[in-house]
N, C-alpha and C positions, 0 to 999 in steps of 0.2 A: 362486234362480237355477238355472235346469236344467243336471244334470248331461252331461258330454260322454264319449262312444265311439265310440274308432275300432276297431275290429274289426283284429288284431294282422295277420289274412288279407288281404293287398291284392286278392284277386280277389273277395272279399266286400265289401269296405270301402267306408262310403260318406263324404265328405269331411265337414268340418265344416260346421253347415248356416250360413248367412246368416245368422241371430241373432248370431252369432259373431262379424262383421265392424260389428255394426250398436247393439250394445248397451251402451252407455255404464256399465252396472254390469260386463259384460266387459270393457271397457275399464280399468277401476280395479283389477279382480282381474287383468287382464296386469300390470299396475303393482307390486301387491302380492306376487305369489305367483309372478313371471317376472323384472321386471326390478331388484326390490330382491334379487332371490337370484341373479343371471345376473353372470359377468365383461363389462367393457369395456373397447372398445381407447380406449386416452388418446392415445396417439402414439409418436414412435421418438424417442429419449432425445438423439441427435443435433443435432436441433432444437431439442426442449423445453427441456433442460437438462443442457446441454453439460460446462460448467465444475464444480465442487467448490466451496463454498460459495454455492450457488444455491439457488432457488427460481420455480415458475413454477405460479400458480394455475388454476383453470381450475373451470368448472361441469359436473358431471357428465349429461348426458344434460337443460340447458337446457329450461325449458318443459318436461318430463317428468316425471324423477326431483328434478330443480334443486338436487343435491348441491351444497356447494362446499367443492371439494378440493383440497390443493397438493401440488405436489411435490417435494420438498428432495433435495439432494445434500451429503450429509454432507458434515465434515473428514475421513473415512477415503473418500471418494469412492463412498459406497452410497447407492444412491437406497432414496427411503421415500416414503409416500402418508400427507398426514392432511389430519384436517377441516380446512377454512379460515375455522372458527369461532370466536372469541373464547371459551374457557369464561367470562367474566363478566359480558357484559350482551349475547354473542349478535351482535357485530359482525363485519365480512370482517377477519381480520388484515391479510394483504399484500394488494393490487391489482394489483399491477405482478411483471411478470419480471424477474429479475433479481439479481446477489451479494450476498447477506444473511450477516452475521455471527450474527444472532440475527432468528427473529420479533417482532415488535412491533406492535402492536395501536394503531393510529392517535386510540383512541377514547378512554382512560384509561389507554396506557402497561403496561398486563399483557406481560410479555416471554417468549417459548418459547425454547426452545436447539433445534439445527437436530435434535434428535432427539424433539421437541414435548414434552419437559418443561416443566414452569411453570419462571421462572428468578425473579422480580422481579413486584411488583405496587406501584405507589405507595399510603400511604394505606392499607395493609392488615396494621401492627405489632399492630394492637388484636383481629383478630378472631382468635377462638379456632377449634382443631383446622384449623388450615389451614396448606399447602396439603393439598388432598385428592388423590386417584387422578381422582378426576371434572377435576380441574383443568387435568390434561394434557394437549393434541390427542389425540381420539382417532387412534387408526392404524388405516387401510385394509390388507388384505392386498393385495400387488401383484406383479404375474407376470410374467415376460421374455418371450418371443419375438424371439431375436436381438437388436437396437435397440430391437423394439416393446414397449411398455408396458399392463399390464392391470390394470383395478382393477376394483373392487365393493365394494358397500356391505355387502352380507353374504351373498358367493356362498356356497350351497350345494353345489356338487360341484368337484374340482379341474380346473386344463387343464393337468397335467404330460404326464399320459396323452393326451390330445386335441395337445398338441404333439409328444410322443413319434410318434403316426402320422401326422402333417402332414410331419416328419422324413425319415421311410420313401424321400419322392416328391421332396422338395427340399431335405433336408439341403444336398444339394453345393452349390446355389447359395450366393452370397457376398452373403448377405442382410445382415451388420455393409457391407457398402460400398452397398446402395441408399442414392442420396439423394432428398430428398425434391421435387421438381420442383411449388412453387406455381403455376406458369405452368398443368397441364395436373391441377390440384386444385379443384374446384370444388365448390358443394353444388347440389344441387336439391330442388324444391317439390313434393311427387306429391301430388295432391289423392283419396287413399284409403288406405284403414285401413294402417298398417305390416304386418301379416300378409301381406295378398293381393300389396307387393312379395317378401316373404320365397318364397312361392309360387309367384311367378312363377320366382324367380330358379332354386328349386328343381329345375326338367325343361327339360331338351332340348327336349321334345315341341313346343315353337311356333317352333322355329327357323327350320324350312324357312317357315313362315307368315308370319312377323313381320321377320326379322331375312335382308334379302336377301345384303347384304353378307358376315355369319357363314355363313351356309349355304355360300357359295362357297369358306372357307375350310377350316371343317369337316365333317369323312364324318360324312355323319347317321346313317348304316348302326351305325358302332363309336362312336356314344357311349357312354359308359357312365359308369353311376352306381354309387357304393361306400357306404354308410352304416355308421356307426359309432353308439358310447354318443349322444355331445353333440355330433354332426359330421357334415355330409355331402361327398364329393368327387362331385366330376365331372369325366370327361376329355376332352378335346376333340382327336381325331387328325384327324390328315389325308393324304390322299393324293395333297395336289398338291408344288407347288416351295416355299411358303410358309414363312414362318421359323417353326424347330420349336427343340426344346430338345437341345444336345449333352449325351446322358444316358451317366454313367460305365455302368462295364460291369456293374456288380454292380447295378445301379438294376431294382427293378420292370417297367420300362417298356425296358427295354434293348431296339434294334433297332425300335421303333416310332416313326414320323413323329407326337408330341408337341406342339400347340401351345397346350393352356392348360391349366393344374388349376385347376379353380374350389371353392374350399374354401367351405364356410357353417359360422358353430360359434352353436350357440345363446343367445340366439335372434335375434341382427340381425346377425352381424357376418359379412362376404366378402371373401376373401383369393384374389384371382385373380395366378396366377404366367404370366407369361407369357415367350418368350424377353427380354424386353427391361427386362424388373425382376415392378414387384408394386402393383395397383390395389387400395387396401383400401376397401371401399363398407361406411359404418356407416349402417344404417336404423334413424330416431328418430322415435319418433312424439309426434305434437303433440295428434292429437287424434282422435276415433273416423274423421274422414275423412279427415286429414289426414299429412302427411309427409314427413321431410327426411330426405334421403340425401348422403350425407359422402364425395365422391370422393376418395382422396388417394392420388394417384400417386408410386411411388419407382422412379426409373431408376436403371442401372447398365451399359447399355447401347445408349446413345443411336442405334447405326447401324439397331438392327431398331424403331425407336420407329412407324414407318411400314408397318410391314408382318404381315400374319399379321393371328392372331383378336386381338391387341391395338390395331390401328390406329384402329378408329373408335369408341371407348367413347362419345364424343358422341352419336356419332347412335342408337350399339345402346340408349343410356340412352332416349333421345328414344322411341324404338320403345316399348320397354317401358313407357315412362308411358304412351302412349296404351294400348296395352291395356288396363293394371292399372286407370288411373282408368276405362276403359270397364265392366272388372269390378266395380268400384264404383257403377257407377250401376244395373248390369242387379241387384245383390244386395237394391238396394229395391221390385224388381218380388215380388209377391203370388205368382208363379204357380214360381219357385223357392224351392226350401226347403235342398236338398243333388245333389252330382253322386256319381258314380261316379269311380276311380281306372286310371288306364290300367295295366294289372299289367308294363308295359314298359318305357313310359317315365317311369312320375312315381311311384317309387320312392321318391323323395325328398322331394315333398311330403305321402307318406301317413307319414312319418316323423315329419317335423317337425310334422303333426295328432297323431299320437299322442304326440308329446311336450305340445304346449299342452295337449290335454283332460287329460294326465296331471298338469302343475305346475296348469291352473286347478281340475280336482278339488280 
């Protein structure tokens, strides 16, 4: 498989070329060397698993990755992430959400304690040196953000740091009281590669083109983009009447008409702050054309839910699929191979290429 470079120079750099979106051996090495080593958002604890001796299972990135993980709520009220595998013949323990005393295994009765120790195995007085360390659910390492919930299978780099500068810009908001509003939570189908959404989402630059409604709310003049280690921002001002963020005084952005931080952390996950809460968009891919995007909306302030760069996430999502999948069809045409990088506005996407040729190296 040929090796990939992005030139670290964005005004030399040239994008990753189309093999890249098309090659189903790239496709397995994304799989492999991205998102078995990459954090993911589960949800906000709120919902999941509210109560103290709880549990609530769930599959890790579905048709993907197809983990399946649970999440327990101790007796001392600390959440924990383990496999939701049977260690003895490789069955789901739990099915169901919901107050658990003990895990218990549906299949022959092997019983875990809410801290996935083995407790109990019927039928098992005879066999020697057991139980083992293999015995016990494995445990997932798993991360806060406010309410929300992060796991991986065996992330490679931390998000303390990556939340410590997400902080910087929305610390003040009162992200423990978003709720989670299924009414305006949806998923969608994009019929192309997961990358080429991540790309998109990446630059301002098609705004004014694409997206009528955004343009009239955002100065395309002062967008701007900030890249970090494992993270990009983008800021979205504005200079009309539009609902913007009451930002304290000591705030980065103090004195500036503020209407969206759109956060990306790598490599799928988008965290759009808006005045009115927080649209988290996780991009899952299915398959080398294929793609589902996980809308889930937390309000906290229902009166601005209408107005500003948050009001029409429907139709802006709508926009965006017809281009991406557009972008998808023109990347099997012969007579493209690679583009060039706008050194202004798509900052972000020569970022996030030099991060994938770096993990698929």
């Amino acid at each position: 498989m040929e090796k990939y470079y992005i030139n670290p120079n964005i005004e030399e750099a040239e994008t990753l070329p189309s093999s890249f979106y098309r090659s189903k051996k790239v496709f397995k090495k994304v799989k492999k060397n991205i998102f078995l080593k990459a954090w993911h958002f589960v949800g906000d604890e709120n919902s999941l698993i509210p109560l103290s001796k709880s549990a609530y299972p769930f599959i890790l990135l579905d048709n993907f990755l197809s983990e399946p993980m649970v999440l327990v709520r101790d007796n001392n009220d600390k959440i924990k992430c383990f496999s939701n595998v049977c260690t003895h013949r490789g069955n789901i323990v739990i099915s169901d959400p919901g107050k658990y005393k003990s895990l218990t295994c549906g299949y022959h009765g092997r019983k875990f304690d809410l801290n996935g120790k083995f407790k109990s195995m019927p039928e098992f007085q005879k066999t020697k040196d057991f139980p083992r360390a293999c015995d016990h659910l494995h445990e997932f390492k798993i991360e806060k953000l406010g309410p929300f919930l992060f796991a991986g299978v065996n992330p490679e780099f931390e998000l303390s740091d990556t939340f410590k500068i997400m902080k910087e810009r929305i610390g003040f908001l009162p992200i423990n009281q978003f709720k989670l509003d299924t009414n305006k939570s949806k998923d969608y189908l994009v019929n192309s590669n997961w990358a080429l959404y991540c790309d998109n989402f990446l630059e301002g630059f098609h705004i004014p083109f694409v997206h009528d409604d955004l343009n009239d709310v955002l100065d395309y003049g002062d967008y701007k983009t900030l890249t970090y280690d494992k993270m990009n921002l983008q800021i979205g001002y504005t200079d009309s009447s539009e609902e913007v963020f009451d930002l304290p005084l000591n705030h980065p952005d103090n004195g500036k008409n503020v209407a969206a931080y759109y956060y990306w952390v790598f490599p799928n996950m988008m965290f759009n702050f808006y005045p009115w809460g927080l649209s988290v968009n996780i991009v899952k891919p299915i398959s080398i054309n294929q793609t589902r995007v996980s809308f889930r909306s937390y309000v906290y302030d229902e009166s601005k839910l209408n107005n500003g760069a948050g009001a029409v996430l429907d139709k802006v999502e709508r926009e965006d699929e017809f281009v991406v999948e557009g972008v998808q069809k023109g990347l099997n045409s012969s007579f493209y191979k690679a583009g060039r990088f706008s050194p202004t506005r798509e900052k972000g996407v020569h970022h996030f290429h030099k991060l994938l040729a770096e993990f698929i190296n």
